[in-house]
N, C-alpha and C positions, 0 to 999 in steps of 0.2 A: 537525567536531565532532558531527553526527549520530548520536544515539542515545546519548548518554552516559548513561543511567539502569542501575539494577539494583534488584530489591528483589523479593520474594515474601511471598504471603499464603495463607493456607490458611482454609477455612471451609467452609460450607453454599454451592453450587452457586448459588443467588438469591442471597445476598450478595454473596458473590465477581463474582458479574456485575456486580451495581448499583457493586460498588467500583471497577470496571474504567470503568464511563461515567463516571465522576468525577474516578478517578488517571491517566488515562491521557491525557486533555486538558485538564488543570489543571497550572496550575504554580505551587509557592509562594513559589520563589526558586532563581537561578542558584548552585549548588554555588561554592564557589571556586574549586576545580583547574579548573570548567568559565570563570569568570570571569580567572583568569590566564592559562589559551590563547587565550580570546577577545582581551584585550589584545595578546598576542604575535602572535596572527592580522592585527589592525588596524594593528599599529604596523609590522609588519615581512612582511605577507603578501599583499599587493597579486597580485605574477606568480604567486601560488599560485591565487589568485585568480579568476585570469581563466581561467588552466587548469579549475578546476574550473565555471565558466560556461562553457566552450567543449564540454566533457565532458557535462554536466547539460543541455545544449542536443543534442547527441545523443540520448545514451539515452533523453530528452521525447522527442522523434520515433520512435526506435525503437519505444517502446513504445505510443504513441498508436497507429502504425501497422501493427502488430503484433496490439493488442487489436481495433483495426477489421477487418483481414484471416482475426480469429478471427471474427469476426462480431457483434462486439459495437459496439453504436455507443459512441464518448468522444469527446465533446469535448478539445481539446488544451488543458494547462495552460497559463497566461501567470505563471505564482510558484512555490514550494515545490517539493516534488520527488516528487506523485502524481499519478497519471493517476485518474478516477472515472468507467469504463466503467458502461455500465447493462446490469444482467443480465435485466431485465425478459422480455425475448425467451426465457427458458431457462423459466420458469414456474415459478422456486424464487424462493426468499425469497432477501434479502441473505444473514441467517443461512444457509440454508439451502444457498446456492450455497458461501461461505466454508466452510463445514463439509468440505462435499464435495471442494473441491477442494483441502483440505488434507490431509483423511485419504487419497483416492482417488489424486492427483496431488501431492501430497506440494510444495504450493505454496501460503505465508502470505499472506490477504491480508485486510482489516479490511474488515466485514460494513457496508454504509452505512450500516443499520439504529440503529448508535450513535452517528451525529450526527442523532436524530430521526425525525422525521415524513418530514420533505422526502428524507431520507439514500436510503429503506427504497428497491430496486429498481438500488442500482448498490454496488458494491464501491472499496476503495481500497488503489491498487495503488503502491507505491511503486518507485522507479525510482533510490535508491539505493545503488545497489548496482552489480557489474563487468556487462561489458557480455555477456560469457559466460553470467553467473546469468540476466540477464535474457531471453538468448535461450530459453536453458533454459526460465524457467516461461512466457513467451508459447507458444513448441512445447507444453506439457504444458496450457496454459490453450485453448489450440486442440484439443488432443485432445477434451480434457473438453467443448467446445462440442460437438464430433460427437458424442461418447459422448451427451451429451444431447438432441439433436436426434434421434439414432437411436432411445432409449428412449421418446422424443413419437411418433414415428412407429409405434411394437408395440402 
């Protein structure tokens, strides 16, 4: 049941942001449709279950070690389903790295910088997703480490 939201806003560029640290880790209550799958999950979803912990215990590793081999240091999660490498080393902002590797390499990832003070110097990478995508942006997230490294070096 990951990701079940939708909704858009349109506004002034400062707003729109300040609304996005608010709505986007705030929750005011479980939809219904999302409260009737959860039931159906619980009551009858056990061996679903486990497949998906057996699965989610992969791609964790894959991509810890993936972002490590980009050169990035991260710690390895023990909960939830992101990895929070530190980009420190590249000399861009959280923002700054997210921007980039979204436009450039054409890979989503949320800037630390929005969970705070403590956030600002690593990125959040989610590992949601098939196991294909994520080789994908680890390869294009490793590019963009060289591409970076190269441009500190000129």
């Amino acid at each position: 049941m990951t990701g079940w939201r939708m909704g858009y806003a349109c506004g002034h560029p400062d707003l729109i942001s300040a609304m996005l640290k608010i709505h986007q880790y705030t929750v005011m209550c479980a939809p219904s449709m999302g409260q009737v799958a959860a039931l159906e999950a619980l009551t009858n979803g056990m061996e679903e279950k486990d497949r998906m912990v057996d699965s989610y215990n992969q791609r964790r590793r894959l991509i810890v070690k993936g972002l490590r081999d980009a050169g990035l240091e991260c710690h390895e999660p023990q909960g939830a389903f992101y990895a929070f490498p530190s980009v420190r080393k590249t000399g861009l902002s959280s923002d700054q790295f997210a921007q980039r590797l979204l436009l450039e390499y054409k890979v989503a990832a949320v800037p630390g910088s929005v969970f705070g003070l403590g956030g600002e110097g690593y990125l959040r990478c989610s590992y949601a997703t098939s196991v294909s995508q994520l080789n994908e942006a680890i390869e294009r997230i490793g590019a963009f480490v060289t591409q970076l490294e190269r441009e500190r070096m000129e």
